[in-house]
C-alpha distance (Angstrom), angle and dihedral (degrees) to the residues before:
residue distance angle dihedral
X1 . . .
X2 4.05 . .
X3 3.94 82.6 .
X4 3.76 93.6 49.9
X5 3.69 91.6 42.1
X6 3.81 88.7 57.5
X7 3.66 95.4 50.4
X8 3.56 100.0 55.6
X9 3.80 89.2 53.7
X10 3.43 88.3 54.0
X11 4.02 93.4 51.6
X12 3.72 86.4 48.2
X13 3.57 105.1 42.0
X14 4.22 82.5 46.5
X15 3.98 91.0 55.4
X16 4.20 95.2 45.5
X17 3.95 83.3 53.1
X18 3.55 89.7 50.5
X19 3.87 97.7 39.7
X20 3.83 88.2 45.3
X21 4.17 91.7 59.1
X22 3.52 92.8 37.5
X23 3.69 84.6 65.2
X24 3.84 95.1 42.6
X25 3.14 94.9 52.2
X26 3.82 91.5 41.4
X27 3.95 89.1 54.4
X28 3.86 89.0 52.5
X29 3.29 99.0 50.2
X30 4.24 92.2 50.6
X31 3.86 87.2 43.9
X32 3.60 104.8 55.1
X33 3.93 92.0 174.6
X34 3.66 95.1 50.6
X35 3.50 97.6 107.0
X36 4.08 98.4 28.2
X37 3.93 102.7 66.6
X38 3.55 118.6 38.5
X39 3.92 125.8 -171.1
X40 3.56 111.9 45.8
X41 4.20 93.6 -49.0
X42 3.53 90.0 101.4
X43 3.32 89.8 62.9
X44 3.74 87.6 73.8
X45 3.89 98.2 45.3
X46 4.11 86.4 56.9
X47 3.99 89.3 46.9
X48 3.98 85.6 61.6
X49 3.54 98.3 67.1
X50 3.70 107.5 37.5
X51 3.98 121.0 -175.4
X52 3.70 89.3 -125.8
X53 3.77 133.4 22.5
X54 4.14 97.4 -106.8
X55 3.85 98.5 165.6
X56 4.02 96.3 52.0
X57 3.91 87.0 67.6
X58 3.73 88.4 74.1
X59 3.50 98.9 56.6
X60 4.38 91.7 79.0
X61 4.11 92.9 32.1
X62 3.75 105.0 75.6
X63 3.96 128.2 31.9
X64 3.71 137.2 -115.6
X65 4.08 116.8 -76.3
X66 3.57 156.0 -158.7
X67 3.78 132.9 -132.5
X68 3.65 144.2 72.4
X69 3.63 105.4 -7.2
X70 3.47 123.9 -111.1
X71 3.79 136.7 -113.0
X72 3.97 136.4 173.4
X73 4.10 126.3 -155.9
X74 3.88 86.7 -156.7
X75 4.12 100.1 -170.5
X76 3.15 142.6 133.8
X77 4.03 139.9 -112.5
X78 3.93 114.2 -60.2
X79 3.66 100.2 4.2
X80 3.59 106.0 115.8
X81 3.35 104.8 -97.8
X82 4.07 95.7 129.0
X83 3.94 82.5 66.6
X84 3.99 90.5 46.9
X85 3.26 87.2 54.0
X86 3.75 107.5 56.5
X87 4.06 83.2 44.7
X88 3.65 87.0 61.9
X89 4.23 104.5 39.4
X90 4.14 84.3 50.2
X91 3.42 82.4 95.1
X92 3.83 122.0 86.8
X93 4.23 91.3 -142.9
X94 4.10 85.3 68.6
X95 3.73 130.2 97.8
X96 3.97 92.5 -175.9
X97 3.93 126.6 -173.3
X98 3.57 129.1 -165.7
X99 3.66 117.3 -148.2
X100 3.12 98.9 -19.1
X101 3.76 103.3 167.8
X102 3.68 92.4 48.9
X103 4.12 104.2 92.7
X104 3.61 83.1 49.8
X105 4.15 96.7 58.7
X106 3.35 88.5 42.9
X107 3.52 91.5 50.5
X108 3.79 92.9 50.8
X109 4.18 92.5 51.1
X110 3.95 83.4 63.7
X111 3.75 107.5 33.1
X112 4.11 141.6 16.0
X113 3.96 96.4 -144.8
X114 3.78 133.4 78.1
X115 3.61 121.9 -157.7
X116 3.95 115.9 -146.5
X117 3.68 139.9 -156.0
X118 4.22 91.3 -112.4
X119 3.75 91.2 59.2
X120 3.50 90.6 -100.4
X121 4.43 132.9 128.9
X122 3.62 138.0 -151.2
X123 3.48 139.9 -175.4
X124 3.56 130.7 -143.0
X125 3.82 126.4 -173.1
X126 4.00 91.7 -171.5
X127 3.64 127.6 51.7
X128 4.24 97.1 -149.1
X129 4.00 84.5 58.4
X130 3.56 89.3 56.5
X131 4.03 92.8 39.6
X132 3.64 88.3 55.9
X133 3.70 102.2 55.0
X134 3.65 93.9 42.2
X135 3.58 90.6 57.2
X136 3.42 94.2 52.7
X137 3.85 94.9 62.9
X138 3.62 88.4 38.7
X139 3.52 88.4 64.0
X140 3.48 95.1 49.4
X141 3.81 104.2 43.5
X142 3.93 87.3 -112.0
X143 4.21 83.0 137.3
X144 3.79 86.9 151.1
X145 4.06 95.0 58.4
X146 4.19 80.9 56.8
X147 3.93 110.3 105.6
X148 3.93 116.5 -109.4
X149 3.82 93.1 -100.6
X150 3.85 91.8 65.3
X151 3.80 89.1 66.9
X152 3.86 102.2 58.2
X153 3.29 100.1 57.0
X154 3.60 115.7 119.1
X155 3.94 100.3 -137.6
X156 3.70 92.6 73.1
X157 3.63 78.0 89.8
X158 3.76 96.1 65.3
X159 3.93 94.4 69.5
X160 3.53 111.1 80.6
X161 4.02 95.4 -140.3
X162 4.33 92.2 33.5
X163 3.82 78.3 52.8
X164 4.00 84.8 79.7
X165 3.40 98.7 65.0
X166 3.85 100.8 46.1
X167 4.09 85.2 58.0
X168 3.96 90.3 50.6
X169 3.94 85.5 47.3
X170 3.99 90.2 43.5
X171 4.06 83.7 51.0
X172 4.18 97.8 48.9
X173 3.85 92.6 34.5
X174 4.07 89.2 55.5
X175 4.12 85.6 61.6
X176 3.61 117.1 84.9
X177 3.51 125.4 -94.8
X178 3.55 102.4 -2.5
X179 3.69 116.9 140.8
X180 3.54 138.3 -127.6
X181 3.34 100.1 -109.7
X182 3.79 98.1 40.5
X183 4.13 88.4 55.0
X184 3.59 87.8 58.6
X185 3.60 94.4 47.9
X186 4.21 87.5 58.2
X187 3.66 88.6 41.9
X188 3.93 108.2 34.6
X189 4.29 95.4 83.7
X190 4.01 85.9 62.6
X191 3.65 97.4 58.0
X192 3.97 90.3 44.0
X193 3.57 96.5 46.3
X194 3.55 101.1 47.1
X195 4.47 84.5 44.3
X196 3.92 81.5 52.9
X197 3.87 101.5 47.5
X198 3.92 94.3 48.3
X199 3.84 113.8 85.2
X200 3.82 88.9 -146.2
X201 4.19 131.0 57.6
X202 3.76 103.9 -172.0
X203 4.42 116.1 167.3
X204 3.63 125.0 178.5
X205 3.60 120.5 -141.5
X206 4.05 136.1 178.9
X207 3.90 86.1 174.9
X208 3.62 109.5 80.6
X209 4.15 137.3 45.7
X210 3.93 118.9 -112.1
X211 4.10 89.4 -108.2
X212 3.48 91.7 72.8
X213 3.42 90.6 64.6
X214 3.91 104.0 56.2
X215 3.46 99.6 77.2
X216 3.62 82.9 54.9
X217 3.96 90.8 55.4
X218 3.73 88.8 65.2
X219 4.56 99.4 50.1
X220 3.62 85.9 40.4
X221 3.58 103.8 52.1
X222 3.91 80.6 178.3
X223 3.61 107.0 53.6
X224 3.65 120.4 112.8
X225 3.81 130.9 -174.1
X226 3.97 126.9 -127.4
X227 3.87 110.2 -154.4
X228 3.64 112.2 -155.0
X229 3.62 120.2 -179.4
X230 3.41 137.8 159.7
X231 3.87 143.0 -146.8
X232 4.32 93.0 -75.0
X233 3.40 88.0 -139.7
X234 3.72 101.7 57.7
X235 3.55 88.9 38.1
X236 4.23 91.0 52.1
X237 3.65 87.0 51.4
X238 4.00 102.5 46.4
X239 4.07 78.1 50.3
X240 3.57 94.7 57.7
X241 4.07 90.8 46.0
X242 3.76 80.5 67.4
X243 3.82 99.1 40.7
X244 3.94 94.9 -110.4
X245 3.82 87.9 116.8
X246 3.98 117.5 49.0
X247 4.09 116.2 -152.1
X248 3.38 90.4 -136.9
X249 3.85 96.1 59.3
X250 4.24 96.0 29.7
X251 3.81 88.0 124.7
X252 3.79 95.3 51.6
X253 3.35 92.0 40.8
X254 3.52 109.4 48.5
X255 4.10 83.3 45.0
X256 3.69 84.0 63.5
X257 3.83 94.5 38.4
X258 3.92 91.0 50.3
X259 3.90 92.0 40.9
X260 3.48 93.4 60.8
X261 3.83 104.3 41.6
X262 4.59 81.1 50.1
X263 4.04 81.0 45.1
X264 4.11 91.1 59.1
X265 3.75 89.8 32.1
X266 3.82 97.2 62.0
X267 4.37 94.0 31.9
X268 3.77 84.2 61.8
X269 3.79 102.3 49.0
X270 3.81 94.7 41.7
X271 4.02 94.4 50.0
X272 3.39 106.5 85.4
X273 3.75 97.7 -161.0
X274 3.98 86.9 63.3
X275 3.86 104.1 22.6
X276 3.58 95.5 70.1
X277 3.73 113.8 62.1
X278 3.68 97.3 -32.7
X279 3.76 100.8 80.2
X280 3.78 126.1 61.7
X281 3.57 115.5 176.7
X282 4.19 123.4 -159.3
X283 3.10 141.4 -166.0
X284 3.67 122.7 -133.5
X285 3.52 91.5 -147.9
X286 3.68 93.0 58.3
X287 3.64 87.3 44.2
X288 3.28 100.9 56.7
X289 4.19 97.1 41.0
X290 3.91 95.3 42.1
X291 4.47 95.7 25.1
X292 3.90 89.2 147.8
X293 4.55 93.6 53.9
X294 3.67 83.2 31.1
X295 3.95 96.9 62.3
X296 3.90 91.2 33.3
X297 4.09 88.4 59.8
X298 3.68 88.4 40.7
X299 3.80 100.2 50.8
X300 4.03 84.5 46.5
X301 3.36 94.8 51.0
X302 4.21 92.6 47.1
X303 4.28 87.8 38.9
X304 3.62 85.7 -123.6
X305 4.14 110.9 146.7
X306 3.80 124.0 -124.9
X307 3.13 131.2 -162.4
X308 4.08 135.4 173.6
X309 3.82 90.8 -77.4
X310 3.74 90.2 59.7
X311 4.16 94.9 44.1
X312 3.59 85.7 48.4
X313 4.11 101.4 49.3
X314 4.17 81.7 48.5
X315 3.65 94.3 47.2
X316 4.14 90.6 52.6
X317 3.53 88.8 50.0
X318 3.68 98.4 53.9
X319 3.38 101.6 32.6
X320 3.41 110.8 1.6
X321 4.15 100.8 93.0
X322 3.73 124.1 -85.5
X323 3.82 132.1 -96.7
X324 3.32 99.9 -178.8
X325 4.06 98.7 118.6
X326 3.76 133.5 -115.7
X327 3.59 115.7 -92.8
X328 4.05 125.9 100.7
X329 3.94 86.8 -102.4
X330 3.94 98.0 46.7
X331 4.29 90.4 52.5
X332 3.89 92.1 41.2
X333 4.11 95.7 52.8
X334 4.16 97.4 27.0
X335 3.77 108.6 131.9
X336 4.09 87.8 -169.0
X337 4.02 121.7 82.7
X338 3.67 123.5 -168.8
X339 4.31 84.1 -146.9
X340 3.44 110.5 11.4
X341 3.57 97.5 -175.9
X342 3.90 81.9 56.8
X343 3.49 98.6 52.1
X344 3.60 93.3 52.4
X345 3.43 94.1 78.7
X346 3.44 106.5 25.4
X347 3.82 89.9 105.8
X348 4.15 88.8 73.7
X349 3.76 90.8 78.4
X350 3.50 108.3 47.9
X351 3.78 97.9 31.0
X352 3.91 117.1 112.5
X353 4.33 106.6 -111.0
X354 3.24 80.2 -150.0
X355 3.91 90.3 59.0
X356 3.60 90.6 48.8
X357 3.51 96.6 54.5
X358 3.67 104.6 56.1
X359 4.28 86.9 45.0
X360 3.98 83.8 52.6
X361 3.52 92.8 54.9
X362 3.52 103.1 45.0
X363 4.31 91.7 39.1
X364 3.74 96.7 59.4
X365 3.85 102.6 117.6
X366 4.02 90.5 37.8
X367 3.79 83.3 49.3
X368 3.91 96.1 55.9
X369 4.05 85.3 54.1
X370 4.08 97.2 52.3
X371 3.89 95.8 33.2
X372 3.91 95.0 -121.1
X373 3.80 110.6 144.4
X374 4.11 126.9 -159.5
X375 3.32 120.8 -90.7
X376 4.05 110.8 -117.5
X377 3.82 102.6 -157.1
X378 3.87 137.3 4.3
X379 3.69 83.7 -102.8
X380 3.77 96.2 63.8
X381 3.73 85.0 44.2
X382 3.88 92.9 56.1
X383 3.46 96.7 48.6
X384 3.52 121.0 82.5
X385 3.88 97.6 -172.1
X386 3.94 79.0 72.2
X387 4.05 116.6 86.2
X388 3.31 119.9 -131.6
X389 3.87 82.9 -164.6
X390 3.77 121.0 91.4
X391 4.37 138.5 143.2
X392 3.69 113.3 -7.8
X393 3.72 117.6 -162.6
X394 3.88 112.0 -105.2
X395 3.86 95.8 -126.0
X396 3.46 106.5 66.4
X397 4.05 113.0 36.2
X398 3.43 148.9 -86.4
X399 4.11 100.3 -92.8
X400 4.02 77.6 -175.3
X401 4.06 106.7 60.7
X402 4.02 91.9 23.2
């Protein structure tokens, strides 16, 4: 019996290993970016190819509305859209937010439920799901239908007019006892009536893909889409400076990197609802060597007015001097460039060819769609007299004369 006894552990113990790998192995093979970003980036690769279409839902569930109109920076990690940013909220007729869906992914790593300002809690299994009803308030001013996460993030602080509420949360938080949720009930009106008074709602996001915004396209009849991307390779390699992208998996992850920015490239021009006057995509390049046509053309294209004040603020930040400190921190996050059209490609003569290669072979097909070409020698790649920009293909856009 003892020996019997023994075996059948054995057997079973053998068939949990095996069961156990099995679904290892399984869970690899679903999550093809499990093992290419660490940290909590991966997170956002998963979030790009949902099992089921969660935002499109909205798109029947609330009705057509007024107010200021809407308009997404949709971008991606290290591609200058902090600068873009502070081009666009010079304007008085913009309530601007930076990142404003990012307290509520990390929220959603860490915990299921959301805590609101009524009392009430929800849980969400999927971060896009939450994404897509926060930016429905968002759009619509409704800052006190947000869940209580939304409020403490720190960013707030980066829009000049959200900038208001943070100091009237600063001021209730200082007294004793007070409560989260009872600071934002003191504070909450400021944010929505300064959202309410500008003609203009404009966020910028790395967080979500374009797809979640087409249902949007159709409730706010309004909303248009800025497309900001940069050079992949400069972007790839400002990533890895903050240990986003890993050496050891550059190929897979620029593949993923590039995959996604072609992804929102080709969802845009093929919905019609966006493609046709909706969707204005820039280069930062351009941006950053022409900022002053760059922000006229975007301000058209968003029916914002400018004025010298506004041509003035964006001439100061481009090539006015910088004020954005000394320290490692301060250069690596500074939305302000002494020469902008400098800076832009700066990154050529530090960057590894080596680098550059591996990002060229893995970009090609997201290449064909922005008109960048490989670079054929370290030479090429040192010299900035030689354009990394060549044939674009005639159904998508010129990201350089947008």
């Amino acid at each position: 019996m003892p020996r019997m006894f023994l075996l059948n552990y054995i057997r079973r113990r053998k068939i949990l290993i095996a069961c156990t790998l099995v679904f290892c192995l399984a869970v690899m093979l679903l999550n093809e970016n499990s093992i290419i970003y660490r940290r909590g980036y991966v997170r956002i690769f998963q979030e790009w190819y949902p099992k089921r279409n969660l935002e499109m839902k909205y798109a029947d569930q609330y009705p057509e509305v007024s107010g200021p109109m809407p308009a997404v920076i949709l971008t991606y990690m290290r591609s200058g859209s902090s600068f873009f940013g502070e081009v666009l909220q010079s304007s008085q007729d913009v309530f601007y937010l930076f990142e404003p869906l990012r307290t509520l992914q990390f929220h959603i790593r860490k915990y299921s439920t959301f805590h609101y300002l009524d009392g009430k809690s929800r849980n969400f299994t999927n971060f896009l799901e939450i994404a897509s009803e926060a930016l429905n308030d968002i759009f619509r001013c409704n800052f006190e239908n947000l869940p209580l996460p939304f409020f403490t993030d720190g960013f707030l602080s980066k829009g000049k007019k959200a900038n208001e509420f943070k100091v009237c949360m600063l001021h209730f938080k200082s007294k004793v006892n007070i409560s989260l949720s009872s600071a934002v009930h003191q504070c909450v009106g400021i944010i929505k009536r300064r959202c309410l008074e500008s003609k203009h709602i404009v966020i910028k996001t790395i967080r979500i893909p374009l797809k979640v915004l087409v249902p949007f396209s159709q409730i706010f009849p309004k909303l248009k889409i800025l497309h900001l991307v940069r050079d992949p390779r400069a972007t790839l390699k400002s990533q890895s400076r903050f240990g986003i992208v890993k050496l050891r998996f550059l190929h897979e992850n620029a593949t993923n990197f590039c995959n996604r920015v072609y992804t929102d490239i080709t969802v845009a021009k093929n919905t019609p609802t966006i493609a046709t006057s909706r969707y204005f995509p820039i280069s930062y390049e351009n941006l950053a060597m022409y900022p002053i046509q760059m922000a006229v053309g975007v301000y058209r294209f968003l029916g914002i007015s400018i004025n010298e004040n506004i041509m003035t603020y964006v001439h100061n930040i481009t090539m006015g001097g910088t004020s954005c400190g000394t320290s490692r921190v301060s250069k690596l996050m500074c939305t302000k460039s002494a020469n902008s059209s400098a800076e832009a490609g700066k990154w050529r003569l530090t960057i590894p060819y080596s680098f550059v290669s591996v990002v060229d072979s893995a970009c090609s097909l997201l290449y064909s769609v922005l008109g960048l070409r490989s670079v054929p020698s370290e030479i090429h790649l040192r010299n900035l007299s030689y354009s990394l920009r060549g044939n674009i293909s005639s159904n998508i856009g010129d990201f350089r004369f947008t």
